[in-house]
N, CA and C of each residue as an Amber inpcrd file, in Angstrom:
protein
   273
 -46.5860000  46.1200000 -49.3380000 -46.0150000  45.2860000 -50.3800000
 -45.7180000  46.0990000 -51.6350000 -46.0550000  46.9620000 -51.4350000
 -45.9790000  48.4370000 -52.8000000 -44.2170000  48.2700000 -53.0730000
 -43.8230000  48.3230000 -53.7780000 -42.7350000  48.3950000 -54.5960000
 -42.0020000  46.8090000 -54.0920000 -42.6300000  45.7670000 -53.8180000
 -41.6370000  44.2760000 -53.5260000 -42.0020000  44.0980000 -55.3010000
 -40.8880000  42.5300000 -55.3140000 -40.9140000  41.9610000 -56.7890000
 -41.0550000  40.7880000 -56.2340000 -42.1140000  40.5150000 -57.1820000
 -42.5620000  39.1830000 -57.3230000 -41.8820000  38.1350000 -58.4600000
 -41.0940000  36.8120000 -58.2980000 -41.1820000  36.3770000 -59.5340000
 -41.4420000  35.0250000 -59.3960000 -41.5260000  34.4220000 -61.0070000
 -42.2560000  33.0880000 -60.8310000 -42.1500000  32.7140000 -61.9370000
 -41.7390000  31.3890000 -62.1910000 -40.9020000  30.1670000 -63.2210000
 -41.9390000  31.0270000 -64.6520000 -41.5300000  30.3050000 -65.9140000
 -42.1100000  30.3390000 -66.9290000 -41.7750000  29.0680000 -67.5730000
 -42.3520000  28.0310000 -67.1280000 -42.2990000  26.5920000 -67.8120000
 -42.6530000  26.4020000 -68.9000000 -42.2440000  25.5400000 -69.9970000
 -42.7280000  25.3230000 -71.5210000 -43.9790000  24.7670000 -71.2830000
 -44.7820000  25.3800000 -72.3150000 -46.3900000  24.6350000 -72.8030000
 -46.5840000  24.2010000 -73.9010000 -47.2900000  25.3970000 -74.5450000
 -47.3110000  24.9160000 -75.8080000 -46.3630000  25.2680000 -76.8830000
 -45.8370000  25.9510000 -76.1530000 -44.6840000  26.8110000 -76.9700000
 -45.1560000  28.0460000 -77.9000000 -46.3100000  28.5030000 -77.6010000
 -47.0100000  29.5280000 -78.4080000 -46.4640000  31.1980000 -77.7550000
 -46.0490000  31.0590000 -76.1630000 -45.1010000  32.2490000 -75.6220000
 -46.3390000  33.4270000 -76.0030000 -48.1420000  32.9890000 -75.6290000
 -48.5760000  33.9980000 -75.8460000 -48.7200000  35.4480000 -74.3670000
 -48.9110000  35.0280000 -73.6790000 -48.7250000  35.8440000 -72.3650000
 -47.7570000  36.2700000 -72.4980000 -46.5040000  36.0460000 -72.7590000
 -45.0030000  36.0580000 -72.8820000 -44.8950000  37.3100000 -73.6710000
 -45.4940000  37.0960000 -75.1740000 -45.7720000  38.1220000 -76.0750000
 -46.4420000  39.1990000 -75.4750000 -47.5760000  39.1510000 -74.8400000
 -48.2290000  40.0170000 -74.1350000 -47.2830000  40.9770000 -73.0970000
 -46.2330000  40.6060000 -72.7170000 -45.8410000  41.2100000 -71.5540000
 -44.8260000  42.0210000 -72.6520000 -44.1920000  41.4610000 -73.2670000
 -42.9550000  41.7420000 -74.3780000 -43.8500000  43.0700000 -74.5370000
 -45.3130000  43.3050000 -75.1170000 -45.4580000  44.2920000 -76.1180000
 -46.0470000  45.5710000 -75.1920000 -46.6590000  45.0680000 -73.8260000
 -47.0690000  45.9710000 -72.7370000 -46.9300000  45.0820000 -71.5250000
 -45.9740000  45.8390000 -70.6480000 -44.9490000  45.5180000 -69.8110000
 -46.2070000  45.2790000 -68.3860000 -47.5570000  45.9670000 -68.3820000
 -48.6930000  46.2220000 -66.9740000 -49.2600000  44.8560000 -67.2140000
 -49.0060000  44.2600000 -65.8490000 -49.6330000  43.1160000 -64.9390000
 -50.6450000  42.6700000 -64.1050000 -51.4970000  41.8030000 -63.7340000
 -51.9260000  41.9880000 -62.6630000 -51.9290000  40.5150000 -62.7370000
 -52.2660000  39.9650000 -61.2130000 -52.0190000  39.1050000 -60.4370000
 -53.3110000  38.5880000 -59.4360000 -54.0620000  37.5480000 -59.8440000
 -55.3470000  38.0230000 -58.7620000 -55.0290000  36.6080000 -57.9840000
 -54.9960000  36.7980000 -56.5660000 -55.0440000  35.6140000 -55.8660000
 -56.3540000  35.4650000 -54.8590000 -57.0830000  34.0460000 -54.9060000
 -58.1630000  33.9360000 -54.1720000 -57.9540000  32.8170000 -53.3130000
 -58.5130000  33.3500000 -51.7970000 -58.4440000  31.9110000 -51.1140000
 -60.1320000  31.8930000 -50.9740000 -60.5080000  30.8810000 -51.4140000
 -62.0190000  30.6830000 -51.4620000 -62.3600000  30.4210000 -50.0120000
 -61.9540000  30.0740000 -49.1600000 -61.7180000  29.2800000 -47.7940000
 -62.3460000  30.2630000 -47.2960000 -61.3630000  31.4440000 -46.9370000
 -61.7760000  32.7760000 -46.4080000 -62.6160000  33.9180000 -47.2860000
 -62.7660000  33.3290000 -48.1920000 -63.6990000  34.2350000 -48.9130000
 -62.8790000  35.8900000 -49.3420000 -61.5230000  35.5430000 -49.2750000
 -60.9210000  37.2180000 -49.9980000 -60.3190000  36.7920000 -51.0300000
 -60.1570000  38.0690000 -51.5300000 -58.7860000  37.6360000 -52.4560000
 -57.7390000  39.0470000 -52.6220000 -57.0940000  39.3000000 -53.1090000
 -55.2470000  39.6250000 -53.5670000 -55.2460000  39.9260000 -54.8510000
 -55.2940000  41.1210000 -55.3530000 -54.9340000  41.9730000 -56.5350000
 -53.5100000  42.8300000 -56.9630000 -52.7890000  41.8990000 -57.4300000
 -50.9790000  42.7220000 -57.4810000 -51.1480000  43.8430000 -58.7930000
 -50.9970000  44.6210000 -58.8060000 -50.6290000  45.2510000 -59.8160000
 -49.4040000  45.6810000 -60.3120000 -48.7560000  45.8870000 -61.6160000
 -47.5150000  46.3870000 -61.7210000 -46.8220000  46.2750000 -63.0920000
 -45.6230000  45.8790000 -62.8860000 -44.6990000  45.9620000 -64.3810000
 -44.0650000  44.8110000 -64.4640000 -43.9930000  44.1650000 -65.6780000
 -43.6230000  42.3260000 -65.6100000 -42.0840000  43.3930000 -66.2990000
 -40.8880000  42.4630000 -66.1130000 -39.9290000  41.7900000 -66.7800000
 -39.4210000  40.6540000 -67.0460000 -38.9570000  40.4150000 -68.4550000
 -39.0630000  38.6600000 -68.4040000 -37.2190000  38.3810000 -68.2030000
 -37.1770000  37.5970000 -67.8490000 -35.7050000  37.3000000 -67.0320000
 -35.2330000  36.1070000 -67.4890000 -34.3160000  35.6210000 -67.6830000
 -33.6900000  34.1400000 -67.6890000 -34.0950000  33.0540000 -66.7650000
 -33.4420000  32.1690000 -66.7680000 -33.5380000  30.5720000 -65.9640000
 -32.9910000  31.1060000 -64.7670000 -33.4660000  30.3860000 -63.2810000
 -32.7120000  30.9170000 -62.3930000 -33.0310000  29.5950000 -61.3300000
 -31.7480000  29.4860000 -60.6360000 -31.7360000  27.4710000 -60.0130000
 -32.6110000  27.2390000 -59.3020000 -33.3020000  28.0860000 -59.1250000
 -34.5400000  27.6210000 -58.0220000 -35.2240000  27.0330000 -58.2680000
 -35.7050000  27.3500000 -59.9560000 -36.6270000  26.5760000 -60.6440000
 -36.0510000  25.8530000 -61.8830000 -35.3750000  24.7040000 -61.7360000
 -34.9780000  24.0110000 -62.6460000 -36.0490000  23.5280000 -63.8340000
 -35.5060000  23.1190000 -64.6730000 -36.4660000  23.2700000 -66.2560000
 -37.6680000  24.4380000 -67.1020000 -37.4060000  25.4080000 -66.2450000
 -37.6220000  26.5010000 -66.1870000 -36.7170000  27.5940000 -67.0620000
 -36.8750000  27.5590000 -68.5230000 -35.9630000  28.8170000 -68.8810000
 -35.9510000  29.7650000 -69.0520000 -37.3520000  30.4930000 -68.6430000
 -37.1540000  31.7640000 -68.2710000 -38.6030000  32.0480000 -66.8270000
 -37.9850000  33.2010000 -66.4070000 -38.7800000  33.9700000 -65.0890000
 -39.7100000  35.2120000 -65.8770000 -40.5770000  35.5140000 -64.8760000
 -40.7430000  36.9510000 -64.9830000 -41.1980000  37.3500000 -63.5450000
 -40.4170000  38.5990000 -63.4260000 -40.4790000  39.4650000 -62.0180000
 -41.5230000  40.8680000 -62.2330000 -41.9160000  40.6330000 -61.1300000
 -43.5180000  41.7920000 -61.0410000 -43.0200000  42.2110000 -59.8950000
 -42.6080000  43.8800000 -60.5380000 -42.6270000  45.1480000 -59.4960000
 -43.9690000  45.8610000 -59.4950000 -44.2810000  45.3810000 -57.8850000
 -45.4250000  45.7210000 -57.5680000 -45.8050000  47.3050000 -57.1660000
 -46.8110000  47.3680000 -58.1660000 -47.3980000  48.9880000 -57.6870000
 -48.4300000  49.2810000 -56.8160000 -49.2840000  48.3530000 -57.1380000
 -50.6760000  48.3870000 -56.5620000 -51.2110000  46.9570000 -55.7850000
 -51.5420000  46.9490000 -54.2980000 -52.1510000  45.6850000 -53.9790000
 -53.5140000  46.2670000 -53.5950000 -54.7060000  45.6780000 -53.7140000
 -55.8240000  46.0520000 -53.7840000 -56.1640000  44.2750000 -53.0310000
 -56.8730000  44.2030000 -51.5500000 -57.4930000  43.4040000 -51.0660000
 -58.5360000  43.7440000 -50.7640000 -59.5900000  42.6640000 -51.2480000
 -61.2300000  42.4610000 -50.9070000 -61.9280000  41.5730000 -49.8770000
 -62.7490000  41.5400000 -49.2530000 -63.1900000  40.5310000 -48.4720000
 -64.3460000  40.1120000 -50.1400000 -64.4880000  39.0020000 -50.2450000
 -66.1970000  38.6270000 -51.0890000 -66.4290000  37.5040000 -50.5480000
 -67.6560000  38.4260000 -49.8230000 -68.5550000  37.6140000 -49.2110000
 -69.3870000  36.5680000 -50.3780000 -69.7860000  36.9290000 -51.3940000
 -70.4570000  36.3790000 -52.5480000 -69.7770000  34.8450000 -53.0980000
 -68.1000000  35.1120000 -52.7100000 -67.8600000  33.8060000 -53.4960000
 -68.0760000  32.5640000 -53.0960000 -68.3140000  31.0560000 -53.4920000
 -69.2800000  30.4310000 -53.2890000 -67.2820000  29.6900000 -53.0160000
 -67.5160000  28.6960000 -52.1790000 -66.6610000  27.4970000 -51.5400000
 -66.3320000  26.7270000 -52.1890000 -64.9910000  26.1670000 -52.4580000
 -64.8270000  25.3750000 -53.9090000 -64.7670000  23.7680000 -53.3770000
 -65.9200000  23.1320000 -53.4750000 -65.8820000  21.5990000 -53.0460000
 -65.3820000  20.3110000 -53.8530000 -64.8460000  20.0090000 -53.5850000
 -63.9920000  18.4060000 -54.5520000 -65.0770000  17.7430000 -54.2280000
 -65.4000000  17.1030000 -55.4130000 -66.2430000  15.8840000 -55.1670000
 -65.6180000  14.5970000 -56.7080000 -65.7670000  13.5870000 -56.5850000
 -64.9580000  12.6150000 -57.1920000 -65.7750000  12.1450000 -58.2920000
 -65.0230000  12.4180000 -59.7910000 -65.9170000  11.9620000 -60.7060000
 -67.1760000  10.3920000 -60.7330000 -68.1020000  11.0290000 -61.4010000
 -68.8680000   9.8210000 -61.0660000 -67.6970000   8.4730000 -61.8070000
 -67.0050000   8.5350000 -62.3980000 -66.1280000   7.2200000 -63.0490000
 -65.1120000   7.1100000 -62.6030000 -64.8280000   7.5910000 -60.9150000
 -63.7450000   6.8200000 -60.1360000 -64.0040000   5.8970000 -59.3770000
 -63.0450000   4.8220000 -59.2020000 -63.2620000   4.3160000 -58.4970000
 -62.3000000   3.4690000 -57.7490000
């Protein structure tokens, strides 16, 4: 996966554009994905650019694409199983 691009919507929040800023002022990324299920997870490393609106993701006005340098996968055995359980005030 070493040199693919990753990208992915940048939807309005609060409108504070602080991550946003972050990437603007140092361009290095990372990306951690966990599936608790299997107990691994997915470390992207790389270089963000921030990009315009693009139709895939409507209301979305801008992207940012991550050219990936580094993937780093772990097994952790340690991480604990993430269980839903329903507030005590549903009902």
């Amino acid at each position: 996966m070493q040199g693919a691009e990753v990208v992915f919507p940048d939807y309005p929040g609060n409108n504070l554009f602080n991550t946003l800023g972050n990437l603007i002022e140092c361009d290095a990324i990372a990306l951690l994905f966990v599936d608790f299920d299997a107990r691994r997870s997915v470390l992207l490393q790389g270089r963000a650019r921030i990009g315009g609106a693009l139709p895939d993701w409507p209301g979305a006005p801008r992207s940012v694409a991550v050219c990936v340098e580094l993937v780093s996968e772990r097994d952790e055995p340690g991480l604990p199983r993430l269980v839903w359980k329903e507030p005590p005030c549903a009902s």
